[in-house]
C-alpha positions in Angstrom: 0.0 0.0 0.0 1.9 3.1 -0.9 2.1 5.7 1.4 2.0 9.5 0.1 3.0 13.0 0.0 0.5 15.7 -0.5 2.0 17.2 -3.7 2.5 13.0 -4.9 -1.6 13.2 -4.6 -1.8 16.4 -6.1 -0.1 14.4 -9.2 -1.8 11.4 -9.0 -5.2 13.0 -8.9 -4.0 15.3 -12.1 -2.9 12.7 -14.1 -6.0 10.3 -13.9 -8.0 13.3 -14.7 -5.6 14.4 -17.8 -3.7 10.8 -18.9 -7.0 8.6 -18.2 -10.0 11.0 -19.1 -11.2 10.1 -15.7 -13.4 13.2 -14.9 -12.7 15.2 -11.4 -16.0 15.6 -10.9 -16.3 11.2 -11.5 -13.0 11.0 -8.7 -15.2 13.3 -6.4 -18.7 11.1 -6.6 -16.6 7.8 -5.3 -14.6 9.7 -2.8 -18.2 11.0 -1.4 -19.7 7.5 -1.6 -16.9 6.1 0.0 -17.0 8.2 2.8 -20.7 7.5 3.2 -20.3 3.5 3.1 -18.2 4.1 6.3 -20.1 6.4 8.0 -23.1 3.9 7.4 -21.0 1.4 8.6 -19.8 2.8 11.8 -24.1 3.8 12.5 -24.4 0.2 12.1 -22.0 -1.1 14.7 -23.3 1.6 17.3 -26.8 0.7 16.9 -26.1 -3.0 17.2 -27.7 -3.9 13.4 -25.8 -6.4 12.1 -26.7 -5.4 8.2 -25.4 -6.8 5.4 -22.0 -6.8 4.6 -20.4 -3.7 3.7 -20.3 -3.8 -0.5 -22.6 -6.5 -0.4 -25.6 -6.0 -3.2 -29.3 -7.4 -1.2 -31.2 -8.9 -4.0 -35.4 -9.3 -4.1 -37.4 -10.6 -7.0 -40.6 -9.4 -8.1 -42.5 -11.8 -10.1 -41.1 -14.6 -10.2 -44.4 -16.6 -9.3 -46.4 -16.0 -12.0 -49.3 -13.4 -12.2 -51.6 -15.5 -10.7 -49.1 -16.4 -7.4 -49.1 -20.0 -8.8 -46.3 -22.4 -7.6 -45.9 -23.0 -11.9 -42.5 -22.1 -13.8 -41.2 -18.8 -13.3 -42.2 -16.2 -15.4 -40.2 -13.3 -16.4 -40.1 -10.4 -13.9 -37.8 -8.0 -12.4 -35.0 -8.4 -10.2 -35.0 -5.4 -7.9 -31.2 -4.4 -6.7 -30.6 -2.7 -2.7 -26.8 -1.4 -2.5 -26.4 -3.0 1.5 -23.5 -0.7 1.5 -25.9 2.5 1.3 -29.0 1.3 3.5 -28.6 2.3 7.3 -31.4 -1.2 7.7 -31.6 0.7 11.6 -34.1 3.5 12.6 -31.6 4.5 15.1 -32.6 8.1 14.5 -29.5 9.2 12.8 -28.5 12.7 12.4 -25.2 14.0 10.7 -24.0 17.3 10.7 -21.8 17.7 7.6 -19.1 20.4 8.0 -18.2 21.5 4.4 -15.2 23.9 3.3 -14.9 25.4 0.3 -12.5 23.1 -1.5 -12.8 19.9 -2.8 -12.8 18.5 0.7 -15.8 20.2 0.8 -16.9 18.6 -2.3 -16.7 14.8 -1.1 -18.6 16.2 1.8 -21.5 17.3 -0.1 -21.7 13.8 -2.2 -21.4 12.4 0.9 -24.5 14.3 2.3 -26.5 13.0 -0.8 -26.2 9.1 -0.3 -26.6 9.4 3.7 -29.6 11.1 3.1 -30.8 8.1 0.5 -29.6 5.6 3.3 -32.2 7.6 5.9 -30.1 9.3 8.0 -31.1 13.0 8.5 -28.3 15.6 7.6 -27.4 19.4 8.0 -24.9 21.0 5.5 -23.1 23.5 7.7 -21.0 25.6 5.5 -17.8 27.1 6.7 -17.9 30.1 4.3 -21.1 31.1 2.0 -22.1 28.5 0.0 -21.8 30.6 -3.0 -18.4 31.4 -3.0 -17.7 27.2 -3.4 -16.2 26.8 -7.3 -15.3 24.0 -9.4 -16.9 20.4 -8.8 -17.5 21.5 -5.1 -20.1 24.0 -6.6 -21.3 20.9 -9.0 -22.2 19.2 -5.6 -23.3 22.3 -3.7 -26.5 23.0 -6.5 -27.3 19.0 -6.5 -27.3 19.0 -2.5 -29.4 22.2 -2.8 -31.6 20.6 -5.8 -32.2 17.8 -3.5 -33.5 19.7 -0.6 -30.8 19.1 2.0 -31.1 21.3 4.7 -28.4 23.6 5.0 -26.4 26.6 7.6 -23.6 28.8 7.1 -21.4 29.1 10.1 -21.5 32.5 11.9 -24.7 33.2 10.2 -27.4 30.6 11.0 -28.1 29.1 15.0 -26.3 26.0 15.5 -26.7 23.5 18.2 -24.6 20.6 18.1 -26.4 19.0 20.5 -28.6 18.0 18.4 -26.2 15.9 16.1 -25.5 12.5 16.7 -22.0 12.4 14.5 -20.0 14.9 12.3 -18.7 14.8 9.1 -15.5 16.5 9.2 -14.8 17.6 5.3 -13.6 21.0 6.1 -9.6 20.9 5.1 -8.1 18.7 2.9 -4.6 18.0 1.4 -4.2 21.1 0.0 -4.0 23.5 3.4 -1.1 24.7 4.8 -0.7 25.9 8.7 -3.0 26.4 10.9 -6.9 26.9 10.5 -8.4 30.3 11.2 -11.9 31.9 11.2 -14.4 29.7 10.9 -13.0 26.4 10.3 -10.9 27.1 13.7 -14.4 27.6 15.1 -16.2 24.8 13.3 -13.0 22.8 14.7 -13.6 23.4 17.9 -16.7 23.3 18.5 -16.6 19.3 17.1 -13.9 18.3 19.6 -15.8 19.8 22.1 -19.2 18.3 20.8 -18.7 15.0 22.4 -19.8 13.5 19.1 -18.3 11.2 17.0 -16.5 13.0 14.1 -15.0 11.1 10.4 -12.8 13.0 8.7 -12.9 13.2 4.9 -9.3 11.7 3.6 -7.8 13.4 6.7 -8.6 15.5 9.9 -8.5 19.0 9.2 -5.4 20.8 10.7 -3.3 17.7 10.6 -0.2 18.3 8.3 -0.6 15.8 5.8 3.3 14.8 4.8 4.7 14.8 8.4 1.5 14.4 10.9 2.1 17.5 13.2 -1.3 19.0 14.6 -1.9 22.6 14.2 -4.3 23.9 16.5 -7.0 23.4 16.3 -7.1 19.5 14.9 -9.4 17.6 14.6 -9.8 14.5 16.3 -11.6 11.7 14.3 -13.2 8.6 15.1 -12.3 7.3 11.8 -10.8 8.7 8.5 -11.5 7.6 5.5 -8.4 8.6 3.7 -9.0 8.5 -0.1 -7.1 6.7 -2.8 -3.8 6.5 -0.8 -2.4 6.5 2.6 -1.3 10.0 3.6 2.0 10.4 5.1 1.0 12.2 8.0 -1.9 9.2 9.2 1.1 7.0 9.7 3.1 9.3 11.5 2.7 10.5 14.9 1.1 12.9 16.6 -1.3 12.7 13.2 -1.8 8.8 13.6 -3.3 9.4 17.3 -6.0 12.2 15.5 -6.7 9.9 13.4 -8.6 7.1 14.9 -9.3 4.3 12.8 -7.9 4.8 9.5 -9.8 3.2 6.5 -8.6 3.5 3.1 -10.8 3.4 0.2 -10.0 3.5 -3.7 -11.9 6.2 -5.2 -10.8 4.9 -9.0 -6.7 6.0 -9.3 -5.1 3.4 -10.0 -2.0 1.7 -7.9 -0.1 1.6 -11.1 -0.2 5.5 -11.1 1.8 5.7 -8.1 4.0 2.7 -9.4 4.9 4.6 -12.7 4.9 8.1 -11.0 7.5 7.0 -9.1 6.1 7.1 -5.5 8.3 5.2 -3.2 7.1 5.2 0.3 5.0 2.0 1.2 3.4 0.5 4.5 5.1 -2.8 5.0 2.8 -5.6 4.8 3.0 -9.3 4.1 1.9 -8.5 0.6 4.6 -5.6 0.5 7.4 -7.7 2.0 6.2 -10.8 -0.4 5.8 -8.5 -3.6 7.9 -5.6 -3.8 10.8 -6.9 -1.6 10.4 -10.5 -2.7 10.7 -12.0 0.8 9.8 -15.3 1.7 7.6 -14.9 4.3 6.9 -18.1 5.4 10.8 -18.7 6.6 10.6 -22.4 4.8 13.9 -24.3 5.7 15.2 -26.4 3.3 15.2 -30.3 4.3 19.2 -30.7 3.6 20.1 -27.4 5.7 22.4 -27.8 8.5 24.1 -25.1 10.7 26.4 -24.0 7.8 23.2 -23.4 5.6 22.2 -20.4 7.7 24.9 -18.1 8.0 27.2 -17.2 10.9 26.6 -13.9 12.8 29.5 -12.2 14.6 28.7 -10.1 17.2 30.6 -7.3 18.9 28.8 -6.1 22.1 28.7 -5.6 25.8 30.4 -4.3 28.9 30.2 -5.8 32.2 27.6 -2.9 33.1 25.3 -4.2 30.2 26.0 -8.2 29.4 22.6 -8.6 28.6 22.9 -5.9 25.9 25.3 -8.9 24.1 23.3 -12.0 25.5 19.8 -10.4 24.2 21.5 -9.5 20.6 22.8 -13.3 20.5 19.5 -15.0 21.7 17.7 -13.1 19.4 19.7 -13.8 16.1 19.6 -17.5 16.4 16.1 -17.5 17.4 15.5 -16.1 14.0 17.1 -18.9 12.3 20.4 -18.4 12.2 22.8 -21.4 12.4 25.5 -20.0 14.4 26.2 -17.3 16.2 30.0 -16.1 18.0 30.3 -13.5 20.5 33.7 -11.1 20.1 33.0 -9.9 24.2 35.6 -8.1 26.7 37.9 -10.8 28.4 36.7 -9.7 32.1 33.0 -10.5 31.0 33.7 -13.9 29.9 33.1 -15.8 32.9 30.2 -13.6 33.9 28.1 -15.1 30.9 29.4 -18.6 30.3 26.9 -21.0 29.4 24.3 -17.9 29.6 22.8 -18.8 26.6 24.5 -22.8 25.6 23.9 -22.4 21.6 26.5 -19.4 22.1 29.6 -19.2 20.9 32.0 -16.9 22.9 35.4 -15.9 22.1 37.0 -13.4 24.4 39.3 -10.1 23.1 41.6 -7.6 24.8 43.0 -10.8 26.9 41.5 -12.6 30.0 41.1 -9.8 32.0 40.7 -7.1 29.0 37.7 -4.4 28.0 37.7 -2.6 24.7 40.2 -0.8 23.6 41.5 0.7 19.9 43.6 -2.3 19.2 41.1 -5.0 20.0 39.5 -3.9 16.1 42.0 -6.2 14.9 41.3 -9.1 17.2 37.5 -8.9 15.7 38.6 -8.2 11.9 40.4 -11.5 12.4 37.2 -13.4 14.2 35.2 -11.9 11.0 37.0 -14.0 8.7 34.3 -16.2 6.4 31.4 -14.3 9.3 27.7 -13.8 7.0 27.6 -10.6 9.1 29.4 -8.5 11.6 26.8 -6.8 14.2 28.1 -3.9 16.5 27.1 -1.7 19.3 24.8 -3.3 21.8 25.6 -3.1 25.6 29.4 -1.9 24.1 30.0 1.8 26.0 32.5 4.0 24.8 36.1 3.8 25.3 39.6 5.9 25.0 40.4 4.9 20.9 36.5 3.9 20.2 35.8 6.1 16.6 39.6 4.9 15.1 38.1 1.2 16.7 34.6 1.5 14.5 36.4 2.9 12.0 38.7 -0.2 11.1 35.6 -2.6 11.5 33.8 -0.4 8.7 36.8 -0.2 6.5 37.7 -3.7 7.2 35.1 -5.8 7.6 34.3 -8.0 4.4 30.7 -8.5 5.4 27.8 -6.7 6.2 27.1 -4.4 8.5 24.8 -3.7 11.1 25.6 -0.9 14.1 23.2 -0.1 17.0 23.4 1.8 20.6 26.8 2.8 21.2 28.2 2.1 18.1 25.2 4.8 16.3 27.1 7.2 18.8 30.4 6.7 17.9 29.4 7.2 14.9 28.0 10.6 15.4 31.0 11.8 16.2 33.2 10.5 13.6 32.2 12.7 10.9 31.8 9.1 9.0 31.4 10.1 5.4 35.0 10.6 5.3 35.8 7.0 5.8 36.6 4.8 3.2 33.5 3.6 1.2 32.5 -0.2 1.9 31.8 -2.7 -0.8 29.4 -4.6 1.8 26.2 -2.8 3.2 25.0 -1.2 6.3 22.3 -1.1 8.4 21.7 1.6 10.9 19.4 1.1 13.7 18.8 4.4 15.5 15.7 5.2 17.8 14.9 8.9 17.6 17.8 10.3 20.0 20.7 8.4 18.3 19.1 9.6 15.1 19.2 13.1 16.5 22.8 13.1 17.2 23.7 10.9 13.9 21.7 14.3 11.8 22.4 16.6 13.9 19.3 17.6 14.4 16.8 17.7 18.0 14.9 15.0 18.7 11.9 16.6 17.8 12.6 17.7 14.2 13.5 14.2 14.0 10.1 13.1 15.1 8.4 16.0 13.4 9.1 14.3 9.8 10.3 10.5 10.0 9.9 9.3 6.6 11.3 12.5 5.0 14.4 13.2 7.2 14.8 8.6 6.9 14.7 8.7 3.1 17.0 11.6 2.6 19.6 10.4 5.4 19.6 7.1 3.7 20.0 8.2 0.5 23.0 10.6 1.6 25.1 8.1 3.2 24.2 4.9 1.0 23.2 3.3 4.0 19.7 1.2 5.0 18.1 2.7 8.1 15.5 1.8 10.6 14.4 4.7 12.5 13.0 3.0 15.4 9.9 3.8 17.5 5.9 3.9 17.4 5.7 2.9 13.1 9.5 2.5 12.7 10.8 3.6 9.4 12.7 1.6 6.7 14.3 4.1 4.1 17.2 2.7 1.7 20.0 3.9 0.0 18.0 3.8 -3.5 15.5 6.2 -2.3 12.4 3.7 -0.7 11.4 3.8 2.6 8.3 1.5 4.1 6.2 2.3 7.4 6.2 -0.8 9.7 2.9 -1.1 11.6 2.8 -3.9 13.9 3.9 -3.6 16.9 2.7 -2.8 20.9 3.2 0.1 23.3 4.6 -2.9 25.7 7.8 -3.4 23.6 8.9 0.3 25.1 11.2 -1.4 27.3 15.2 -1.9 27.6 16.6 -4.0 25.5 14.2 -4.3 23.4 16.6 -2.5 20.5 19.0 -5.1 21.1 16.7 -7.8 19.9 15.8 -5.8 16.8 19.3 -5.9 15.8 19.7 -9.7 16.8 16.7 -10.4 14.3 18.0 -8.1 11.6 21.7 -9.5 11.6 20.2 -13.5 11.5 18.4 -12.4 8.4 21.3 -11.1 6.9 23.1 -14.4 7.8 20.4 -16.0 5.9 21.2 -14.8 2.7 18.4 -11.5 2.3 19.8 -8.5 1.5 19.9 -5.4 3.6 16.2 -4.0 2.5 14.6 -7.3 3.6 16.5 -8.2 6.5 15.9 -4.9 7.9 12.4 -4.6 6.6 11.2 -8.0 7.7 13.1 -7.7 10.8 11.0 -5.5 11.8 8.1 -6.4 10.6 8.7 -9.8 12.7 9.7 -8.2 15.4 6.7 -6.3 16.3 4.4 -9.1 15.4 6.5 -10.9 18.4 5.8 -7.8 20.7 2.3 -8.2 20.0 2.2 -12.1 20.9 4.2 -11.4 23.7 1.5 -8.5 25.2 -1.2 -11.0 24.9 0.9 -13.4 26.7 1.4 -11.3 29.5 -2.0 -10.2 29.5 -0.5 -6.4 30.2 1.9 -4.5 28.2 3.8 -2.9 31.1 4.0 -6.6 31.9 6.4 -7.2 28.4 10.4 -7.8 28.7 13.0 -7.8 25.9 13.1 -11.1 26.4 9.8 -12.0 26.2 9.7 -10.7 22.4 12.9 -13.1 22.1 10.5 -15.9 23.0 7.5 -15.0 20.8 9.4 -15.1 17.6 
């Protein structure tokens, strides 16, 4: 499912209008229908009438026994056609309040209107500006809502109670705004938070930024958005995916291969992404002649005696994965802290029996990474006197692939790194938002306050593949994609949990997938673990690192 940028919809929409003959005002009647279907849908489930399945067609015939009402053949007759999707089948007393703006946001509203109306739910068109000053298709839809009779109020002009509502349709701001509301539609805003009501935003909440998900004030706050055609990039993103509610996206007639040929890269990862456009095997079938050697030998460079578990987590989790052998390069003094910690382990001690890191131990690991799948670096390892030369001869000496998390995302930071020597092997970065801070230079929160942007260009920069960890971690390559991982749980905030992601990623390396997939399916596994996990433990604040470990 590709994932987009305002001015990427501005282009798609354009193009199936021009390149297909698809009419705008064609695009606007299925985005208002769609919109409808779901608000329908969501009268349904409050009311507790089961209707028919959303899409389904309810069929009658009328007829079909013969004038007479006989039992005899079937004569000819009519076959009378209900759209399920469009019929409220409730007398739940349904009353919408349709906030419209003058745009084509406004538009969908108004077809909107039109089939809830049909369905027999009673709505008010409540205009944010005069209804005449609406152009274009919106104006198309303002004289057919008028033509049909709907009852209509302009903000600041006519008495309105939104008591007397029992949901609002938010299709006030689309796409096409910039900053924050003002005049009405801050008032109209308002006055819907505050309403108590449920509210469903048309493609997305007005005053949410729709590339990076910042909230304006005032935002709206949705039960459910029924983004239109494509995902947004700010519904994935938070603080945008919390306004959001429950996020249903409907085609509105654009095709995918628009966005294919247009050259729209961002995708939310799913098993029919990860199958399809990064040609992963998603059902990790083993092959019935594999053995240990088959699956690729992880090295691991980690850990200090102040975080062992750092190393032991990172290790666990890599041959949980599926890789067939794992070695730990670990300080000499923490050797006989973790023997037999984890028994598949293989540990091999540097800087001498009674050792730490230090500059010259970068030789001792180039050496252990001889005929190693992958070389993983940083959990649990600190800093030390000589560290950035240290990181500095793995990178330029390691014939493997990369992967550096924690400490060594630090080091890093500091090293001024795109003068090193370029590698012939990838990389994978693993950063959560304060190590990506520090790595861009950058606060925290400009890091947060555009994810998939500041991802994609960092990784395109530096030729690296990075996962920008936290709530919908970000996959961006060195080729310019990027995909919006979505599993997941709030319970997998909790130490160590960073070292397992880089365990998982580094076995799949080992494997044989390349850098996009390891990293994308790593992640994609390793929230669906965190979610097994929090249903295990029947709390999230219940989850441990190791727990995820265990739910693989």
């Amino acid at each position: 499912m590709y994932v987009v940028t305002a001015e990427e919809m501005r282009k798609l929409d354009r193009e199936t209008i021009e390149q297909l003959g698809i009419p705008a005002v064609a695009l606007m009647e299925n985005a208002g229908r769609a919109i409808a279907e779901e608000i329908i849908a969501l009268c349904r489930s409050r009311s507790g009438s089961a209707g028919s399945p959303r899409g389904d067609a309810g069929t009658a015939a009328a007829g079909t026994a013969g004038i007479g009402g006989g039992a005899g053949p079937a004569a000819p007759g009519f076959i009378v056609s209900g759209d399920a999707a469009l019929t409220l089948g409730t007398a739940a007393g349904e009353r919408w309040f349709i906030l419209v703006g003058k745009g084509n946001n406004g538009g969908d509203g108004l077809v909107a209107a039109r089939y809830l109306r049909e369905a027999g739910i009673a709505v008010t068109l409540v205009y944010a500006v005069p209804p005449e000053s609406l152009t274009g298709e919106a104006a198309l839809q303002r004289d057919a809502a008028a033509a049909m009779g709907l009852p209509a109020a302009v903000y600041g002009r006519d008495r309105l109670d939104f008591a007397e509502c029992s949901g609002i349709l938010d299709a006030l701001l689309g796409t096409g705004s910039a900053g924050a509301p003002r005049g009405a539609y801050a008032e109209l805003i308002a006055a819907a938070n505050a309403s108590g009501r449920p509210v469903v935003s048309a493609d997305i909440p007005s005053g949410l930024d729709a590339d990076t998900g910042a909230l304006h004030e005032p935002c709206i706050h949705a039960a459910v958005t029924v983004c239109l055609a494509f995902l947004k990039r700010g519904l994935v993103q938070y603080p945008g995916a919390g306004a959001a509610g429950r996020v249903v996206v409907r085609s509105i007639g654009i095709p995918a291969s628009l966005a294919q040929s247009g050259g729209v890269e961002a995708c939310l990862l799913t098993p029919e992404v990860l199958r399809g456009r990064l040609a992963v095997d998603v059902s990790r079938s083993r092959s019935p002649e594999g053995h240990k050697g088959t699956y690729g030998h992880v090295l691991l460079a980690a850990g200090t005696m102040q975080m062992s578990g750092a190393g032991l987590l990172s290790a666990r989790a890599a041959l949980r994965i599926g890789c067939g052998l794992v070695t730990w390069a670990l300080p000499g003094k923490l050797l006989p802290a973790v023997i037999g910690a984890v028994p598949e382990l293989m540990l091999t001690p540097v800087g001498g029996e009674n050792g730490d890191w230090n500059a010259a131990t970068a030789a001792e690991v180039l050496r252990l990474s001889e005929g190693r799948d992958v070389m993983a670096v940083g959990p649990g390892l600190g800093r030390f006197e000589g560290d950035a030369a240290w990181l500095r001869a793995l990178w330029e000496g390691a014939a493997c692939p990369l992967v550096i998390d924690a400490d060594g995302l630090n080091i890093l930071a500091e090293a001024d790194y795109a003068n090193w020597a370029s590698r012939s092997h990838p990389v994978i970065l693993t950063p959560h938002p304060g190590e990506m801070a520090r790595l861009a230079g950058v606060s925290t929160a400009e890091v947060q306050s555009d994810r998939i942007g500041l991802a994609m260009a960092y990784a395109q920069k530096h030729g690296i593949t990075l996962v920008l960890k936290g709530a919908h971690t970000v996959i961006a390559t060195p080729g310019g994609q990027a995909y919006v991982n979505i599993t997941g749980h709030p319970g997998m905030g909790t130490g160590g949990a960073g070292d397992v992601l880089t365990g998982i990623i580094s076995g799949l390396l080992a494997q044989g997938l390349d850098a996009a997939q390891a990293a994308a399916f790593g992640v994609y596994l390793h929230g669906l673990a965190g979610e097994r996990a929090a249903r295990q433990r029947n709390h999230p604040a219940a989850v441990l690192a190791g727990d995820i470990i265990e739910a693989l």
